[in-house]
Backbone as a chain_set.jsonl record, in Angstrom:
{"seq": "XXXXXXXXXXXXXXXXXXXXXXXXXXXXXXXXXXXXXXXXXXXXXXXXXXXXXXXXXXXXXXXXXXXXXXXXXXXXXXXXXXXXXXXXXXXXXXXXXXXXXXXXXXXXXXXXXXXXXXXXXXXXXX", "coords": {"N": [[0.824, -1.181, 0.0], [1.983, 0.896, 1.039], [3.716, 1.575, -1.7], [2.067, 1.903, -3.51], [0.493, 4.218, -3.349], [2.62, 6.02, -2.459], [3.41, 6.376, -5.161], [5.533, 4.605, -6.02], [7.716, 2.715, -7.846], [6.453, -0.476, -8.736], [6.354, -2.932, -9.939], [5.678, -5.067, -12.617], [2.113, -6.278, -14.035], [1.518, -8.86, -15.297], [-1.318, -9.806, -17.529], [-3.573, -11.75, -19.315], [-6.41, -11.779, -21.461], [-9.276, -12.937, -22.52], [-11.331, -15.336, -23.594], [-12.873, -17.603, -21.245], [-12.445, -20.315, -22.26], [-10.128, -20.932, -23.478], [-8.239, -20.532, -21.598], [-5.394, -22.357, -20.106], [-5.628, -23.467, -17.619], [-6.848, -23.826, -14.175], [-8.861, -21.903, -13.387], [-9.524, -19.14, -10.86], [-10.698, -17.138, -8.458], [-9.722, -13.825, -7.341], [-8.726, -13.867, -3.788], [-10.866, -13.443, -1.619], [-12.821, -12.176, -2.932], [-15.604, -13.551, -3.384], [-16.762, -13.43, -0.593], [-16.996, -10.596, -0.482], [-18.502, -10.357, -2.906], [-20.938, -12.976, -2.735], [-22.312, -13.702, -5.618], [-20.854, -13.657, -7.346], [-19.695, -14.712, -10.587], [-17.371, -16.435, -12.354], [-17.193, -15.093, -15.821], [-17.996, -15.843, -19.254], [-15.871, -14.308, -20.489], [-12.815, -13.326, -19.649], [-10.492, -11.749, -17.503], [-6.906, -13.24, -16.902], [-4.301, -12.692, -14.292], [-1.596, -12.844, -14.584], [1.091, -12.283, -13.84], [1.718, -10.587, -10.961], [-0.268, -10.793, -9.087], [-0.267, -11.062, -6.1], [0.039, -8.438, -5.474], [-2.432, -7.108, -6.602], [-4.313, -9.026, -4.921], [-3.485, -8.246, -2.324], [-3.865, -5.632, -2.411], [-6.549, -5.514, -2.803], [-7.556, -6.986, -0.439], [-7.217, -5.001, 1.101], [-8.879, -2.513, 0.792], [-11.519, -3.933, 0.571], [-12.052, -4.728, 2.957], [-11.861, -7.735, 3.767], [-12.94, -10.354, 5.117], [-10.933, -12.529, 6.066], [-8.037, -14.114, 7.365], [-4.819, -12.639, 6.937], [-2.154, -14.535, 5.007], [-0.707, -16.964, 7.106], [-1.389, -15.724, 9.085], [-3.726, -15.502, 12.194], [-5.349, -13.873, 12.626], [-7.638, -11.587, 11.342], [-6.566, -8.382, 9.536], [-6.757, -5.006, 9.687], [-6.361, -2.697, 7.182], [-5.851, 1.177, 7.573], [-5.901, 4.372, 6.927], [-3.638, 7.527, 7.689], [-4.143, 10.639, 7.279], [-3.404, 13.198, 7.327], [-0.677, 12.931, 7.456], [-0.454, 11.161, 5.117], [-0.758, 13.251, 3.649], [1.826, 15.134, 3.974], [3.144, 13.744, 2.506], [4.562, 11.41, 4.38], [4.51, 8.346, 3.328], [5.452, 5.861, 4.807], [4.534, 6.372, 7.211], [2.096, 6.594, 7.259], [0.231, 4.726, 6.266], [-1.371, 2.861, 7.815], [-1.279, -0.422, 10.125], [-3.574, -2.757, 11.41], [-3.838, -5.577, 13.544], [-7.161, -6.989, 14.27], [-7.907, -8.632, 16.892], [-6.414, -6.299, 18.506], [-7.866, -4.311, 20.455], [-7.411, -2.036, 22.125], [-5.277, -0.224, 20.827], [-6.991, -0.268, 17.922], [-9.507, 1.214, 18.947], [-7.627, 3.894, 19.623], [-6.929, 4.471, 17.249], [-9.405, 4.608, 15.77], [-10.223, 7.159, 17.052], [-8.839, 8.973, 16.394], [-9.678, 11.86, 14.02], [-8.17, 12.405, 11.466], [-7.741, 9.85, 10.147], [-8.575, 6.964, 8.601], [-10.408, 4.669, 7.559], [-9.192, 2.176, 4.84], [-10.527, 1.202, 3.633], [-12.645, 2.929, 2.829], [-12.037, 4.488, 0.923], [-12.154, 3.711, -1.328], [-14.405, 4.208, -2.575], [-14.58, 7.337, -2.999], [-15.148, 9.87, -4.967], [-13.582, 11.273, -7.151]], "CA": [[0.0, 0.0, 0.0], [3.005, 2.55, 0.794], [4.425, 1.886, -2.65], [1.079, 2.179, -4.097], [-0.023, 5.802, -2.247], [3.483, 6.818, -2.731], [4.132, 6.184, -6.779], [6.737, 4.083, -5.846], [8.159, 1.529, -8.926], [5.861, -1.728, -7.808], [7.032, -3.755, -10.99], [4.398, -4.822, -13.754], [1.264, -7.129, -13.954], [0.807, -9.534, -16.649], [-2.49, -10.082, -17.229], [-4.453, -12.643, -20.405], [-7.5, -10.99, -21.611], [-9.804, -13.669, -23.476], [-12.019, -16.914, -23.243], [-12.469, -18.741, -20.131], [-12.205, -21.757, -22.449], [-8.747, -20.921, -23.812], [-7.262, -20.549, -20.526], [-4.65, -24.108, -20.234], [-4.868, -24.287, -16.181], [-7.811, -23.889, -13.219], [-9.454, -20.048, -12.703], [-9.784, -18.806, -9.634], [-11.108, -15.445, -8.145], [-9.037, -13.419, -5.924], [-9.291, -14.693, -2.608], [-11.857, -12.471, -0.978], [-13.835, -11.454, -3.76], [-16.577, -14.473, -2.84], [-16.853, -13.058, 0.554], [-17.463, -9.686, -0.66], [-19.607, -10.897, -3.514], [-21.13, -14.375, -3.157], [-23.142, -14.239, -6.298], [-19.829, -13.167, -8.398], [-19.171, -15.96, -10.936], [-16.343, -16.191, -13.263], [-17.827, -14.849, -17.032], [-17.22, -16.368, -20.289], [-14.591, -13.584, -20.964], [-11.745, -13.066, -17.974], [-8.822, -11.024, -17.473], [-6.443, -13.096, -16.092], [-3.432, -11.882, -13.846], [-0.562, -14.233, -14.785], [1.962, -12.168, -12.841], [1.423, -10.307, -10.139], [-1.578, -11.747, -8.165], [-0.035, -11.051, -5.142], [-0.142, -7.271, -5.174], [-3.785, -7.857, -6.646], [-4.591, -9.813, -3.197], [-3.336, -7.442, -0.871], [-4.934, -4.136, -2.601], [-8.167, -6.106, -2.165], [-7.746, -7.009, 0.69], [-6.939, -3.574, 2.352], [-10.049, -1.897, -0.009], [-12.415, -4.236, 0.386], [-11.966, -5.548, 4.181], [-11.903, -9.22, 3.549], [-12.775, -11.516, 6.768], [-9.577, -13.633, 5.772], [-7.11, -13.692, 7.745], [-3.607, -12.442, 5.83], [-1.522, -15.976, 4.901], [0.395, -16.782, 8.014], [-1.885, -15.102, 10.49], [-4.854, -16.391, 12.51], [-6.791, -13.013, 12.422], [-7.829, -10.593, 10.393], [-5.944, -6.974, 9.669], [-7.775, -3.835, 8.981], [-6.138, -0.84, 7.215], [-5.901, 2.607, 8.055], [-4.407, 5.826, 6.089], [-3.51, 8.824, 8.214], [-4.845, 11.404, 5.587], [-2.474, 14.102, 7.599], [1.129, 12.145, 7.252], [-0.006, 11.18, 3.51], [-0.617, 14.377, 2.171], [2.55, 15.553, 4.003], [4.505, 12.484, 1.838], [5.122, 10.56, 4.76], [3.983, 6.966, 3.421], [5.556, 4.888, 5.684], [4.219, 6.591, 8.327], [0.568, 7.147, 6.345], [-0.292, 3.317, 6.143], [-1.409, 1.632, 9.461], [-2.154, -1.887, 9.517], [-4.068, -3.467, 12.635], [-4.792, -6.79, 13.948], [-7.943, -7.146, 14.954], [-7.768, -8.366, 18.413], [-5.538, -5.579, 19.373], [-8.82, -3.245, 20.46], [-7.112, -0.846, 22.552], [-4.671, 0.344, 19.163], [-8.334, 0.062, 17.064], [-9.463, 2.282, 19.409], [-6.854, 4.838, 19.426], [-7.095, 4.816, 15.783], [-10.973, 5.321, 15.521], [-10.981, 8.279, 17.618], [-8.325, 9.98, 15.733], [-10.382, 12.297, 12.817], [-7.468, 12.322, 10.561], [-7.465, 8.681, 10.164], [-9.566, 6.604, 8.093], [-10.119, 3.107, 7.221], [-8.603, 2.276, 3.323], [-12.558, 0.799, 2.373], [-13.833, 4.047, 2.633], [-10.997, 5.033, -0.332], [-12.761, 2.803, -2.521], [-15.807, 5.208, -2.496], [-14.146, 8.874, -2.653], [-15.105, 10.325, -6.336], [-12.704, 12.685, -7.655]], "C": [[0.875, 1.254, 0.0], [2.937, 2.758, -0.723], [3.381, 2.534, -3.737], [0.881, 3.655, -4.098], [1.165, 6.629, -3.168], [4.206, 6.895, -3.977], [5.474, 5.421, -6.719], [6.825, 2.944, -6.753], [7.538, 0.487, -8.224], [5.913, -2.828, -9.082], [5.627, -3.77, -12.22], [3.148, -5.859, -13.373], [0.934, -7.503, -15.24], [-0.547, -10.204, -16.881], [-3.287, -10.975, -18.663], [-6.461, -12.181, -20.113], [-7.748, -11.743, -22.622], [-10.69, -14.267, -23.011], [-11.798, -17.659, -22.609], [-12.038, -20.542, -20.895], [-10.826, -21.68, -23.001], [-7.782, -20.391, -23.105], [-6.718, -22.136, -20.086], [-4.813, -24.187, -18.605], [-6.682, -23.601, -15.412], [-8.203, -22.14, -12.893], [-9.881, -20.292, -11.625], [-9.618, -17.64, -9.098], [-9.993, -15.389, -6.706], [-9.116, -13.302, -4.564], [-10.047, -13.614, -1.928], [-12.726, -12.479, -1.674], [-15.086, -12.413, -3.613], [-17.143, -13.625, -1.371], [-17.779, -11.561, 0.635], [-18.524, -9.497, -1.403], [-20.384, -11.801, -4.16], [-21.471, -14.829, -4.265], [-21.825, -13.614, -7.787], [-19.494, -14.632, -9.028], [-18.532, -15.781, -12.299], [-17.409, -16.192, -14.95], [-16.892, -15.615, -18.358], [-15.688, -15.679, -21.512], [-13.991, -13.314, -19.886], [-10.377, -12.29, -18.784], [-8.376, -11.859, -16.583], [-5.206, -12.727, -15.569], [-2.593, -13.348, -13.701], [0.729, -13.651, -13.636], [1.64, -10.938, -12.295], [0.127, -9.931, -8.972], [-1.574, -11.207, -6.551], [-0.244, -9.284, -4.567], [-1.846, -7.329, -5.719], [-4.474, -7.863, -5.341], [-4.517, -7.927, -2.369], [-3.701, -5.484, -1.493], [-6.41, -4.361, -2.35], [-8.397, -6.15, -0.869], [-7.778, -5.727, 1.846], [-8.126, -2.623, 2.079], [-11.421, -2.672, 0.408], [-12.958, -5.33, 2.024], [-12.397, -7.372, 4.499], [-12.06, -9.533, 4.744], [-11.695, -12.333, 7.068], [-8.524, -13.055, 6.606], [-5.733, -13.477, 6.769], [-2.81, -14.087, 6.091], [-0.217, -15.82, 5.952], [0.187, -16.55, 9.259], [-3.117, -15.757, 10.999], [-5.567, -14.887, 12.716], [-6.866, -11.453, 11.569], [-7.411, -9.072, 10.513], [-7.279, -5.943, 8.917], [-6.4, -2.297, 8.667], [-6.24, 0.499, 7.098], [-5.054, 3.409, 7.099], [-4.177, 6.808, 7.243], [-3.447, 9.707, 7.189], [-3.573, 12.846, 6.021], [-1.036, 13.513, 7.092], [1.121, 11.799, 6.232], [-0.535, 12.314, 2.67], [0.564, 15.644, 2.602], [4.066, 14.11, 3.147], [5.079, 11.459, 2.733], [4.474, 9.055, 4.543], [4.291, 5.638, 4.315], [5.276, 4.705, 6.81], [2.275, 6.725, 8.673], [-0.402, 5.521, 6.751], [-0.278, 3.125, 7.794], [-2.263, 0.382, 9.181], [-2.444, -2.276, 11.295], [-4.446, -4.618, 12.721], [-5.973, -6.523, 14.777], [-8.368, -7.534, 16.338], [-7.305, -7.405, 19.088], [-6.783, -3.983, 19.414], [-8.187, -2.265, 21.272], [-6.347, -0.093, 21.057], [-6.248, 0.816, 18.281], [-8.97, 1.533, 18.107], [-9.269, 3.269, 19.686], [-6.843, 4.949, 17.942], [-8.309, 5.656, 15.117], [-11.194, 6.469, 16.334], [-9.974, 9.027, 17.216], [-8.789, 10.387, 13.98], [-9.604, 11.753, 11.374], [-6.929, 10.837, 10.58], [-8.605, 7.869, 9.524], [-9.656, 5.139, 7.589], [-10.197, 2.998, 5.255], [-10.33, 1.812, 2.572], [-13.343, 2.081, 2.145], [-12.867, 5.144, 1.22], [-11.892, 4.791, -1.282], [-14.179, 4.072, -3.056], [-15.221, 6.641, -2.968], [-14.282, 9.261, -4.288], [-14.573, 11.987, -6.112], [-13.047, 13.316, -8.949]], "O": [[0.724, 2.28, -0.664], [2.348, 3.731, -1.194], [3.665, 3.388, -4.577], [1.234, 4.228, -5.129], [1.001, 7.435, -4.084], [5.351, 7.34, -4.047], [6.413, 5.75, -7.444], [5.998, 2.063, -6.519], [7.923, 0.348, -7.063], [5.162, -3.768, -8.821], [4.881, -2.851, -12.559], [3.252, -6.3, -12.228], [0.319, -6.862, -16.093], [-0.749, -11.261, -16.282], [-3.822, -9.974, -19.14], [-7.281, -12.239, -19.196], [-7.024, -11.689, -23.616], [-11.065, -13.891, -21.901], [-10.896, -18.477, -22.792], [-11.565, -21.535, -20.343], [-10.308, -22.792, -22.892], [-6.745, -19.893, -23.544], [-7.531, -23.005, -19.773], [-4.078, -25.051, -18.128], [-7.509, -23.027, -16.122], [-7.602, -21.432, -12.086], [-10.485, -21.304, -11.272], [-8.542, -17.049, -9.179], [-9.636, -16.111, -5.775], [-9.786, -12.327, -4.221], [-9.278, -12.671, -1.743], [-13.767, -12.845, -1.13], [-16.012, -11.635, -3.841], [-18.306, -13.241, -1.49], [-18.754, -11.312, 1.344], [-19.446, -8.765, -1.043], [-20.654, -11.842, -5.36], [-21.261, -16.021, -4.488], [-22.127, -13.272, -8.93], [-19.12, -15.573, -8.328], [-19.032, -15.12, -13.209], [-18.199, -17.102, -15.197], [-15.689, -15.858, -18.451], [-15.014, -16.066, -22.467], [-14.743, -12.996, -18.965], [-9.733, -12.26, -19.833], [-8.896, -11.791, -15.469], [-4.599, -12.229, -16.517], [-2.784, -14.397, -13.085], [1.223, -14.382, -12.778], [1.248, -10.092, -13.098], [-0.138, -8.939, -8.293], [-2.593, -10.985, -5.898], [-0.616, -8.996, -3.43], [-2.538, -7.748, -4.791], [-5.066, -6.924, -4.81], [-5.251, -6.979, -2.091], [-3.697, -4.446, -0.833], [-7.23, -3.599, -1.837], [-9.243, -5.512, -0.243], [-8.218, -5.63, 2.992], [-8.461, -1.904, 3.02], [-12.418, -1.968, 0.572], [-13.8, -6.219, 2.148], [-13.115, -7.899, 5.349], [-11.316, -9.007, 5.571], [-11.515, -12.806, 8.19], [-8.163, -11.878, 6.616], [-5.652, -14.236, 5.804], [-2.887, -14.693, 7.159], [0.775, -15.095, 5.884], [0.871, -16.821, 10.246], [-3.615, -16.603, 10.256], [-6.723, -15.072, 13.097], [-6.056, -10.542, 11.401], [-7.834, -8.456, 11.491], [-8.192, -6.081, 8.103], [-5.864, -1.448, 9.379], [-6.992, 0.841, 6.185], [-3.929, 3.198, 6.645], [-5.149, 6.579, 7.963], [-2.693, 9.517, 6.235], [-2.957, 13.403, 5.112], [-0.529, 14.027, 6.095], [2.228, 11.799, 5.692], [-0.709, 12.365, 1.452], [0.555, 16.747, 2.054], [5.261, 13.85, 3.292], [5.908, 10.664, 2.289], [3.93, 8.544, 5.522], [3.561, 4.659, 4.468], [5.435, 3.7, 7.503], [1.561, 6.861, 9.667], [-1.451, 5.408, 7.386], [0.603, 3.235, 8.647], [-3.267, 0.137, 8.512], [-1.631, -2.08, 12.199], [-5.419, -4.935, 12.036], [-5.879, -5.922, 15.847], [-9.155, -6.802, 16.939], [-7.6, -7.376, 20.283], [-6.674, -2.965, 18.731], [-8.688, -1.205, 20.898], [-7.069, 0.568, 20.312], [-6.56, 1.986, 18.059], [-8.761, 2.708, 17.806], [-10.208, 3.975, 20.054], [-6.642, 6.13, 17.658], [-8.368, 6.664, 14.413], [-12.358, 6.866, 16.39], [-10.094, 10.128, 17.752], [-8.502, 9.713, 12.99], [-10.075, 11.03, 10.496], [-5.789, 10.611, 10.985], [-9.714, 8.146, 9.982], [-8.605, 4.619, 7.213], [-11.018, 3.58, 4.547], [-10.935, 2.033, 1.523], [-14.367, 2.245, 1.482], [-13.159, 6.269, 0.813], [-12.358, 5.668, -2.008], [-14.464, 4.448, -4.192], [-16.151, 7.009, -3.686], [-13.315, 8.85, -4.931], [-14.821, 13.037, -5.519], [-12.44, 14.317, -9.327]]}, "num_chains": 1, "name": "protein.A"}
């Protein structure tokens, strides 16, 4: 998410744009996107993302607050921007990521204005 925010080089994404039937291997939606929208089902035309999946994932996941826990962890993160520290350029300081159990931190987060959770990005028309 920093590198994202902060235009920072995040490499490329190769992606196959065609016919689910002239894809050679198993489709499969980006892990959340079920969660968010059960009745989503792969169409007879797909984009898919041959390389980089992984940045994919974890922009979803921070946009679209997945229930999943991140791979590795047993509970679910929620993130945060500080809207003050990224529109003074500090991105590394901009991004906050929370585990969910840790409610005192959530707490101190939600009662600071200039702070906002990244799903409500998704929404903001410019």
């Amino acid at each position: 998410m920093v590198s994202v925010l902060g235009g920072y080089f995040i490499g490329s994404m190769l992606i196959f744009e065609g016919s689910r039937d002239e894809v050679p291997f198993a489709l499969r939606l980006i892990e959340g996107v079920d969660k968010v929208n059960p009745e989503f089902k792969i169409a007879s035309m797909v984009k898919v993302i041959l390389d980089g999946q992984q940045k994919a994932t974890a922009l979803f996941y921070a946009l679209y607050e997945s229930d999943l826990p991140l791979k590795g962890r047993r509970n679910t993160y929620k993130f945060y921007l500080d809207v003050e520290k990224a529109l003074q350029g500090d991105w590394d300081n901009a991004v906050i990521a929370i585990n969910i159990v840790n409610k005192r931190r959530l707490n101190k987060i939600k009662s600071n204005p200039n702070i906002i959770l990244f799903s409500e990005i998704k929404s903001v028309k410019i």
